[in-house]
C-alpha angles and dihedrals in degrees: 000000000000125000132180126245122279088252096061101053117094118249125249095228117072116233116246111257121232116270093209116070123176108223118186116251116243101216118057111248092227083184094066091038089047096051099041084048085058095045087048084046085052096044104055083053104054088052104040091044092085083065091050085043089066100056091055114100111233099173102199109333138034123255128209132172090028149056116293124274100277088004131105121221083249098057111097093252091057086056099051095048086049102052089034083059099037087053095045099042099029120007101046095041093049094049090047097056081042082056106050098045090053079053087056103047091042082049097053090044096060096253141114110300100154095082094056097035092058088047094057091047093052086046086058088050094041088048083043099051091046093053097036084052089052092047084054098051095043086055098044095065090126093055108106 
């Protein structure tokens, strides 16, 4: 007669089940929606503003907190230096810390926070990599 070993039997005892169960909303939250579809908005330009970087016509030198050289604030290419400035230097840094206090809160009250907390944090690189690109570019004047 064969038996099994001792490990693949069941237990006689049940396992307790889990008190906490997640259950879907049935209404959609817009407001959430609302706000991821902005930081994704956010997001795709910060990463596609070093492409638009390269059409603008810097002529010699690089030029920051102002229209670019030949260009009025109102040309395409001014607009897109100034919102490329404004979301790297203000808009990124002030959701982030947004983000991660909504992280906080959701962490002290016993909810998910990591969602929010990576997504401040990727605001704050996001913020860093703009302003260390500008650094960069500030510094490399002498590049040809």
């Amino acid at each position: 007669m064969r038996t099994a070993l001792t490990f693949w039997r069941r237990s006689s005892v049940s396992a307790p089940t889990s008190p906490r169960t997640l259950h879907r909303p049935d209404e959609v939250n817009w407001m959430h929606i609302a706000i991821k579809f902005a930081l994704g908005l956010i997001l795709i330009g910060n990463f596609a503003a070093p492409f638009m970087a390269r059409a603008q016509n810097l002529g010699t030198s690089p030029q920051f907190g102002q229209a670019v050289q030949g260009q009025q604030a109102t040309t395409v290419e001014g607009t897109v230096l100034n919102i490329v400035n404004w979301g790297c230097n203000v808009i990124a840094p002030v959701i982030a810390v947004a983000c991660l206090g909504v992280a906080g809160w959701h962490f002290k009250s016993g909810r998910g926070y990591l969602g929010w907390g990576v997504t401040g944090v990727a605001l704050m690189v996001i913020s860093g990599l703009g302003r260390m690109a500008e650094g960069f570019i500030t510094q490399a004047q002498g590049i040809q």
